[in-house]
N, C-alpha and C positions, 0 to 999 in steps of 0.2 A: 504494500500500500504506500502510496505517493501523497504527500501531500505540500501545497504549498500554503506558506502564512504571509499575513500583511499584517505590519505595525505601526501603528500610526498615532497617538496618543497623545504622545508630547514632543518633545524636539527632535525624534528622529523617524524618517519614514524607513521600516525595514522591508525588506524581502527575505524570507526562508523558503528551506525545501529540505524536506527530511523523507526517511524512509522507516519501518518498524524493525527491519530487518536485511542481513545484518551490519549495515553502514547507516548508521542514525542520520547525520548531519551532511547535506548532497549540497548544500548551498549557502551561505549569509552573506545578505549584500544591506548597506545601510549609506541613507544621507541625512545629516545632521546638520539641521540648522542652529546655527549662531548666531545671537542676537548681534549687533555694534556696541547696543550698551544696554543697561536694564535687564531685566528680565526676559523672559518668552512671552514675544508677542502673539495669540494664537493666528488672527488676521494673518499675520505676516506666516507664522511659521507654515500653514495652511496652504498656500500660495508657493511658498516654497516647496512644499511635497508635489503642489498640482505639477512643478517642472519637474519634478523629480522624478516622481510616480514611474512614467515609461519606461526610463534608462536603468531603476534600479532591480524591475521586477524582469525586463528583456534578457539584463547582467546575469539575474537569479537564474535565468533560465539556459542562459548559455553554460554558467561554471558546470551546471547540474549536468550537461547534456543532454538535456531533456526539450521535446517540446511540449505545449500547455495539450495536447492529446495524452500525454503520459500521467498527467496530474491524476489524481481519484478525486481530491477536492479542495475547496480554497478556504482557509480558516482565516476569520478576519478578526484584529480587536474591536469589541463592539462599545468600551468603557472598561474602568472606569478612565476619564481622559478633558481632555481639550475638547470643546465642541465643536470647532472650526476642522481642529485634525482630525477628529476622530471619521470624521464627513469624510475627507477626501481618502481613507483608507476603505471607509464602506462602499466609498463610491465606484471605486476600480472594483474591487471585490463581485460586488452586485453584478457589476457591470460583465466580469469575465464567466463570472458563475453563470450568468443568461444567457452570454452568446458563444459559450461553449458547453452550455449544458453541462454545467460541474454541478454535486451538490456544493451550497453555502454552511461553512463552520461557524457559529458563532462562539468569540473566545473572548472570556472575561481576563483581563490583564494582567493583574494581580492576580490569580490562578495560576497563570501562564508563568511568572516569576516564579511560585512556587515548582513546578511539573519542572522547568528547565533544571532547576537548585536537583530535585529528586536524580533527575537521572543523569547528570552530567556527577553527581558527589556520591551516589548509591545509596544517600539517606533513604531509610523504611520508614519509619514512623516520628518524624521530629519533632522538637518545639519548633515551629517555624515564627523567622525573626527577618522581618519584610521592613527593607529601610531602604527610600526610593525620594528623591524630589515630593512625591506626591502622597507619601504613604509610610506610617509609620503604625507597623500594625506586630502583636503577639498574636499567633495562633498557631490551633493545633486540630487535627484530624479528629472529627468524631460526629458519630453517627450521619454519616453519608453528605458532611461539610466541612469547611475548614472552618471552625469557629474560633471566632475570636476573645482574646482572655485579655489584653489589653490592648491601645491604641494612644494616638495622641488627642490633645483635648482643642490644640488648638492647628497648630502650624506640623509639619513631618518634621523628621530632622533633615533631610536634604535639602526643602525650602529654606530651613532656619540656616542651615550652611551658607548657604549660595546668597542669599539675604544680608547675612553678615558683611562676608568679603565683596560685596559687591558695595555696599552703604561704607566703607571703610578705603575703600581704592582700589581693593586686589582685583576687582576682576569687572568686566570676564577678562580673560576666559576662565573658569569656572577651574577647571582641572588643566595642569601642565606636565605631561609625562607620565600622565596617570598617576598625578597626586592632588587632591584637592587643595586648595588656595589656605584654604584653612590648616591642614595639616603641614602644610609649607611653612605656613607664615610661625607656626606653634614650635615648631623646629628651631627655629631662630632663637626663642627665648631661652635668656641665659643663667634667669633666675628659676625658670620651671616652681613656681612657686604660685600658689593658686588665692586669687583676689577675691576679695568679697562680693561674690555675685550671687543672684539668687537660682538655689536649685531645687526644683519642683517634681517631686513625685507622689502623687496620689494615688494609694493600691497599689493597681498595675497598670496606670495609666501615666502619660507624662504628658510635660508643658513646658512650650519654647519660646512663647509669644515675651513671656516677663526678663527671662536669661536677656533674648537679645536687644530691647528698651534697654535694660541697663548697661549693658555692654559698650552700648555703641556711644550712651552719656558717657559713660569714662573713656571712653577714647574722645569724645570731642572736646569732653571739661581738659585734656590734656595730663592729666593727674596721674595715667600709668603709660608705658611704652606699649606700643601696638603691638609688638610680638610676646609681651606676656599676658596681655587679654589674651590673644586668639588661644594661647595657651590653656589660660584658665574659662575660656569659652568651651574649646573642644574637651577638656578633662569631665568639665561638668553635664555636659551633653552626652560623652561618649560614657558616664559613668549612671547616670537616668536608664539610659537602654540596658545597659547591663545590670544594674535592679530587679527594671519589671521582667528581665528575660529568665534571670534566677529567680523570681516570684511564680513566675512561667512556668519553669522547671517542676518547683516545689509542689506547685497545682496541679497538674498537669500526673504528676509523675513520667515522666519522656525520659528518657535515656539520652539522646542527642539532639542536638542542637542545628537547626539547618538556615545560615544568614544567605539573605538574597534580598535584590537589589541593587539602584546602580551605587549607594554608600557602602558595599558591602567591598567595595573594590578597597577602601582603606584600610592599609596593614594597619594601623596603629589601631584602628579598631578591631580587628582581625587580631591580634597580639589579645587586646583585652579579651575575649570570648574566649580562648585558649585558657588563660591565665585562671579564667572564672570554669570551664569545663573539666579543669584537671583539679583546680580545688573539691569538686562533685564527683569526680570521678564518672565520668559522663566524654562522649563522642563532639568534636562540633565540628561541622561539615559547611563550608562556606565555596560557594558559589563563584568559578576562575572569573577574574575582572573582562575577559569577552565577552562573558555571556551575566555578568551584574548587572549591566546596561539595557537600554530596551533595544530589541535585537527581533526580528521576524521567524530566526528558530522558533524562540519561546514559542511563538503563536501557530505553527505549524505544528510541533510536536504536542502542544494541547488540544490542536484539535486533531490531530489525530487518535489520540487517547479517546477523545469525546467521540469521534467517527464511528468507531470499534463497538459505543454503545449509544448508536441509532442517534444521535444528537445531530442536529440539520436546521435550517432554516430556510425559508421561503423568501427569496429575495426583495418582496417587497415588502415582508414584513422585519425584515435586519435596520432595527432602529438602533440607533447610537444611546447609548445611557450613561451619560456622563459621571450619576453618583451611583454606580455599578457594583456596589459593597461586596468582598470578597465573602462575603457568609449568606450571601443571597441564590448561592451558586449548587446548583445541583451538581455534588461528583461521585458518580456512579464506578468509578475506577479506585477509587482512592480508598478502600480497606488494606491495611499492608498485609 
């Protein structure tokens, strides 16, 4: 079984192609857009895919050696996401699914993060620890969902990243060599010694909104150096996730730990999960920084998974759902 994915959500339009057996991954092709300054514009980034769209999914099709006759079907993200983007993925989608008579996959995003994490690390049953621009989510497999055991209350921690160093001068670009701006800038400091910021954890839920107000007053009152805020920004951010994930744990009872996500690409975080998993004596499996990112494998090998058990959609009924909750999600696959 063939199939291809579209990803389109937020700042990258991908193309995948995978197969079940026995070569998983036949194809990933990706264009990311980049804002000039600011944040993601969806307008803009949306516009950007519509040019993209042809050349990335033709790409996808040449690496694979494949033509769109060899496909079995095309799994799109449907949410959660950008509303602008999420359009111009469902739109090719639809579009190729009706005049090549494919069936249409519909593929929840976050899902899709988690499925790539499973089979690229061999996790079976983990705490899953979903840390994206968009999504800052605890959960874990059960009774035929991934439900969720905590979340964030206000902001993800990847918005609250990218927020930071962008309101302070570092960026964009957001990430330089596959390091974020933030763990750059934290590098620097030579005090490593952690400021009086506020750190907020409730339960198993966190909050990013108060940390980064204060953060950014002390860097503009001038009162500490920029690279030991970002310091004691990141310590206190990256030490909330690991809380509610060991709260996770505790609840949960899970044996190992599965990080995915495009935040999961930081070793410094990655050091921390380790550190907290060998204290528990416990597995934790994290996600290669290829496939942290949003990437059209993910959505291809989810909806392959979903394919295998009758999941389909009728192309004019593949609406986009922006607040697409990963606990809303039927997965009929997912007993380990």
């Amino acid at each position: 079984m063939i199939i291809l994915g579209i990803e389109s959500t937020a700042h990258t339009f991908g193309a995948g192609i995978v197969k079940d057996e026995p070569e998983y991954i036949l194809a990933d092709v990706r264009a990311k857009y980049v804002p000039e300054k600011g944040g993601i514009h969806p307008r803009e980034a949306s516009l950007y895919f519509m040019r993209e769209a042809p050349r990335v999914v033709t790409e996808a099709m040449q690496i694979a050696g494949l033509s769109i006759n060899d496909v079995d079907g095309i799994a799109v993200a449907l949410g959660p996401g950008m509303g602008p983007c999420l359009r111009v993925g469902a739109t090719v989608a639809r579009a190729l699914s009706v005049y090549f008579n494919k069936p249409l996959i519909p593929v929840n995003h976050a899902v899709a993060h988690i499925e790539i994490g499973k089979l690229i690390t061999g996790a079976k049953d983990p705490l899953i620890v979903y840390l994206s621009g968009g999504n800052t989510i605890i959960a874990a497999f059960v009774a035929g969902r991934y439900r969720i055991f905590g979340e964030t209350l206000d902001m993800p921690l990847g918005n609250f990243m990218d927020t930071f160093v962008r309101e302070v001068g570092l960026a964009p670009p957001y990430v330089v060599k596959g390091v974020h701006q933030l763990d750059r800038c934290a590098e620097e400091s030579k005090e490593k010694k952690i400021l009086n910021l506020p750190y907020v954890v409730k339960g198993q839920d966190v909050s990013f909104s108060g940390l980064l107000t204060a953060a950014l007053r002390l860097v503009r009152s001038g009162k500490a150096k920029l690279e030991d805020v970002c310091y004691t920004v990141r310590e206190i951010a990256y030490s909330a996730i690991i809380e509610v994930s060991e709260r996770g744990l505790a609840h949960t009872g899970k044996k190992e730990v599965l990080l995915v996500g495009g935040v999961a690409a930081s070793g410094v975080l990655r050091s921390k999960f380790e550190a907290m998993a060998a204290s528990r004596g416990i597995d934790v499996k994290v996600v290669p920084p290829k496939y942290a990112g949003d990437n059209g494998v993910m959505i291809a090998w989810t909806g392959l998974l979903a394919f295998k058990h009758g999941i389909t959609v009728e192309p004019e009924r593949a609406y986009v759902r922006q607040r697409w909750k990963l606990d809303q999600v039927d997965v009929p696959w997912g007993d380990p």
